[in-house]
N, C-alpha and C positions, 0 to 999 in steps of 0.2 A: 619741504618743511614737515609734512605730513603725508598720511595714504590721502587725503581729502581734507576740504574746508565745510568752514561752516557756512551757512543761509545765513541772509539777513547783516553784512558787513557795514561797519559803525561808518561816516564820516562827517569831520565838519564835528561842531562845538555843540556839548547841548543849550538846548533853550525852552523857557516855561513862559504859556501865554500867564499874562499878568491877572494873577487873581486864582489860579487853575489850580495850582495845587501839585500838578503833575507833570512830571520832568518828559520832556520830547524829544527826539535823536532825528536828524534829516540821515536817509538812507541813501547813501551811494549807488546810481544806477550801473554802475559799472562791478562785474563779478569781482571777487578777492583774487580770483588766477591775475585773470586782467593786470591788476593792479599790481598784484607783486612781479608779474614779465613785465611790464614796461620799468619799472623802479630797478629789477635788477639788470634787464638790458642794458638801459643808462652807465650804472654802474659799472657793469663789463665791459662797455665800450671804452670809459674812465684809465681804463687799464691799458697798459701800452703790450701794440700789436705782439703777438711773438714769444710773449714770455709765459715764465713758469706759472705767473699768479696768474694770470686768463687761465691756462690749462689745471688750474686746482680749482677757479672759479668754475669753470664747466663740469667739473665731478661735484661741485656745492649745490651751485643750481640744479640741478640735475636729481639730486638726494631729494631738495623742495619741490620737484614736480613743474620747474620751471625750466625749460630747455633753452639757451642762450643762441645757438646754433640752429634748431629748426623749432621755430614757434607757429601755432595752432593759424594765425592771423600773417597774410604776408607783406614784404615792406611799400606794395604801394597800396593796400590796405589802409596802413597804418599810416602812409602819406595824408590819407583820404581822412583819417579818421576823427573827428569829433569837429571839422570843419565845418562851415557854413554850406550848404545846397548839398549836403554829404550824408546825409541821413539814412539812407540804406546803406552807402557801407557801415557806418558807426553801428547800425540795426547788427546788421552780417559779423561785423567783429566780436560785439558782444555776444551775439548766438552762441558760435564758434568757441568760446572761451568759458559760456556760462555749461554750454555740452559736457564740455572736459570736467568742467568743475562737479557737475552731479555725477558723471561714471567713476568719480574718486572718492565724492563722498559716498558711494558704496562701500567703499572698503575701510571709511575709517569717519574719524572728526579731524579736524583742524585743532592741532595742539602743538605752537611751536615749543615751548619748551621743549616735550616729549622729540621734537625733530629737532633742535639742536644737541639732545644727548645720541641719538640714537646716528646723527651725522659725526660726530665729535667719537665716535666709538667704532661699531659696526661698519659706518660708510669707508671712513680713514681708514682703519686697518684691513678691509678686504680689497675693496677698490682701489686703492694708494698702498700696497704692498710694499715692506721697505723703505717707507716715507724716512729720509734723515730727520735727524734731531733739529736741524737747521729747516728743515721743509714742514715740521710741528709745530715749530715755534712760529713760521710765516703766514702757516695754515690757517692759525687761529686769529693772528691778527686780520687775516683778510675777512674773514669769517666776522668778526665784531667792525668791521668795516661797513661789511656790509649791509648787517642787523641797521647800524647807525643810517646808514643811507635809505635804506626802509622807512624807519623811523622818521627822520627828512622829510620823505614823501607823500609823508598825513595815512602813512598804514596804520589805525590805530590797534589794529588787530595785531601786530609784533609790535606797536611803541606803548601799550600798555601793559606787554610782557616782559620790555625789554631789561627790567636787573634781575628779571629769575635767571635768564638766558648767559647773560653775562656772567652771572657768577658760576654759570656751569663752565663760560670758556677760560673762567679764573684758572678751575682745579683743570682742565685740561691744559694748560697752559705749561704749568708743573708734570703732568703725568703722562701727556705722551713721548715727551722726551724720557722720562723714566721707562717708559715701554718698550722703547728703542732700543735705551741698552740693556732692558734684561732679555732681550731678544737673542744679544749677543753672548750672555752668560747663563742663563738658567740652561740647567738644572743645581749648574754647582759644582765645582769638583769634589765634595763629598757627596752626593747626591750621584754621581757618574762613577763615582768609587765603588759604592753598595750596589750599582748597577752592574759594573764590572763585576764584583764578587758574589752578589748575591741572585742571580739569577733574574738581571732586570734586561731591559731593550739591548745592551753592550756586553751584557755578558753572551748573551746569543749570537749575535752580529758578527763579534771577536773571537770566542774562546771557542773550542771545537768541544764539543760535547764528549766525542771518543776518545778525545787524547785522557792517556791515564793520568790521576793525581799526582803522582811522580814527575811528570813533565813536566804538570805547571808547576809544583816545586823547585825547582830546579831552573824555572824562566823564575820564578818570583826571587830566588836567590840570584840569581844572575844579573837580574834589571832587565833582563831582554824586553820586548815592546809585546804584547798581547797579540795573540794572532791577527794577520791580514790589516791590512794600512789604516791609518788614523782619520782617514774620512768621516765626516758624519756624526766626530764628537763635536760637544760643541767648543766654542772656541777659549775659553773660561775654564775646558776641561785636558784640552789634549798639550801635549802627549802626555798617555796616561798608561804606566804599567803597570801588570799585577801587583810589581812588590810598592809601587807607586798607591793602587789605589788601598792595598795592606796596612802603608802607612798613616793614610789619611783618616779610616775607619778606627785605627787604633787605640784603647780606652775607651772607645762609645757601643763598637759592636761586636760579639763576640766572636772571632774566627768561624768559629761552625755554624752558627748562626744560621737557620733554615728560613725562610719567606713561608707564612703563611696566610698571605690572603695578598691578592691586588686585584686593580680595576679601573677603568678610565671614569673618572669625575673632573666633576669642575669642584674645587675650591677654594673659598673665598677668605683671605686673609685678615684678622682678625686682632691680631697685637702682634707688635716687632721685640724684637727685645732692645734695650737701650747700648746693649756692648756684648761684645764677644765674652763668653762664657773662658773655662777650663782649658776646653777645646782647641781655641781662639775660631769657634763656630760661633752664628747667632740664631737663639732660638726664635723663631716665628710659628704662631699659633693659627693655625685654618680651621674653620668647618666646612666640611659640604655641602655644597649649594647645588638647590634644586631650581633650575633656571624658570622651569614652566609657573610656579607657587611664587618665584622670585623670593624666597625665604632660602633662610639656612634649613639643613635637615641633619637631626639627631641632638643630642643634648651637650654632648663631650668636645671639648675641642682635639687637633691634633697639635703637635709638635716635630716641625720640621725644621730644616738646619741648613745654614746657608753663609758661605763666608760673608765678612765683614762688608765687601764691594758690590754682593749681590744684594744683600737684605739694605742697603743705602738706599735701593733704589726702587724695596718695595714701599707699596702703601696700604695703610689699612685702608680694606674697600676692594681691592684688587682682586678680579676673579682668576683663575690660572685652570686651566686645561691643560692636565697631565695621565698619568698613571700612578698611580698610588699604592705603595706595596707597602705591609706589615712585617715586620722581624719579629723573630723571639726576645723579650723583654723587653716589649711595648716599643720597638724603636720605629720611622716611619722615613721612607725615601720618597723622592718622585722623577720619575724620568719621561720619556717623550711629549717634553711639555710641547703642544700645538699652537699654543695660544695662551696671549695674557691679556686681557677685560680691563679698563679704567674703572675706577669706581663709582661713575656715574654715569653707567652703560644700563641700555634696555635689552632685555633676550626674546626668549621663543615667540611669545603672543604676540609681542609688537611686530617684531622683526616680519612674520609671516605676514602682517597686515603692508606693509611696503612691496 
């Protein structure tokens, strides 16, 4: 859920001696790890032998600091534990559990919210590479299963979080399926077009620097395919020829058109437009975002361009890691995108703290 918990975990109802004045909390002697590995072992057991959702459970639990598979306390331990005449294992369990729990809160506090965005973002898309749209959509619901099953449990440390939490697995709910497929589409085939032509990631890849002007002339009148095979575009873009990507740029960029400036950023998506323009493109507006300040950086937005299928499936909030190149007459492409951010993702500072 976090790099670490808090001290001092709530249980049980409060109550004021009569006349006092002043509200009283009974302390659970038992740590918050404790508590949340037995609630979510339960839960994982719940889960039938074998399948997908145990093996997404195990990369969930896992992200909270609670291992489903080898835990700190072992099962005749926990045979033993909070039994009658058992009182040094129950001692031994707790140790063991309250150890863990202060070498974690070294590195951080206890903040689930902050660990259900940062599971719902970071954990998903590194750890679960390629996750289907179908396995986004089941993700989450296991995910607010098992919030709820916590909750159940008298955790009041996640059941008095639990609607910020939920409404973060709202907008995930919606947006990592949107991440999926612009997984499959970004950069765009106008966006892979000025990359072709204007000296972006495909125009290097494909086109031979030495061949004369003439030659590609001559492919781009022909329709021939741009040098060396169509690997490696993406799929949204290929197949893509000169005279292909010639047409696509047409009216927006000017043939001679020089790149003056790129560079890898992240960019955080900012308005969509509501329909395809002129072009039958749609304009989407980014600034650069500075992940470490978690602010935007500069005053100006940009204007990028993306067909109608891809910008469907952007959302404002969306961070995107690409490369970012400038034309003459303010125009703006982006190519080797790496990665796309939901918009209720944490970065650098957090990230390092797990």
């Amino acid at each position: 859920m976090s790099a670490s918990s808090r001290s001092g975990s709530r249980s049980g109802s409060p109550s004021a001696p009569p006349m006092a004045g002043v509200e009283t909390w009974r302390f659970s002697a038992e740590p918050l790890l404790l508590r949340l590995d037995v609630a979510t072992h339960a839960f994982y057991q719940g889960l039938a032998a074998g399948s997908s959702d145990r093996k997404m459970m195990e990369v969930v639990a896992n992200a909270a600091n609670v291992n489903v598979l080898t835990r700190p306390a072992g099962k005749k331990e926990f045979k033993k534990y909070n039994k009658p005449n058992e009182d040094e294992t129950t001692r031994d369990v707790r140790l063991k559990y309250q150890l863990r729990e202060n070498n974690l809160r070294q590195a951080g506090t206890f903040d689930p919210q902050w660990g259900v965005r940062w599971l719902l973002s970071y954990v998903v898309l590194t750890e679960i590479p390629g996750i289907s749209a179908a396995d986004a959509a089941r993700l989450t619901d296991l995910v607010e299963q098992w919030l709820d099953a916590l909750a159940a449990a008298e955790i009041h440390e996640i059941a008095s979080e639990l609607p910020g939490m939920k409404a973060t697995i709202a907008v995930a709910r919606s947006e990592l399926v949107c991440l999926r497929e612009l997984g499959d589409r970004l950069p765009g085939r106008f966006n892979c077009a000025c990359s072709l032509l204007f000296g972006g990631a495909l125009r290097s890849t494909y086109v031979d620097a030495c061949l004369p002007r003439w030659v590609l002339s001559l492919r781009a009148r022909d329709g021939a395919a741009s040098s060396g095979a169509q690997q490696g575009i993406p799929e949204g873009c290929a197949p893509l020829t000169i005279a292909d990507a010639q047409a696509c740029v047409a009216g927006i960029v000017a043939p001679g058109a020089a790149c003056t400036s790129s560079g890898a950023v992240d960019l955080r998506v900012k308005a969509i437009g509501a329909a395809a323009d002129d072009s039958g493109l749609v304009q989407v507006r980014v600034r650069t975002f500075d992940r470490e300040s978690d602010a935007d950086k500069g005053a100006e937005d940009v204007v990028l361009r993306f067909e109608p299928d891809v910008a469907a499936e952007l959302r404002v909030g969306f961070v995107i890691e690409a490369t970012l190149y400038a034309l003459d007459g303010g125009i703006h492409y982006i190519d080797n995108v790496t990665m796309v951010w939901p918009s209720y993702s944490v970065f650098y500072a957090e990230f390092a703290q797990a």
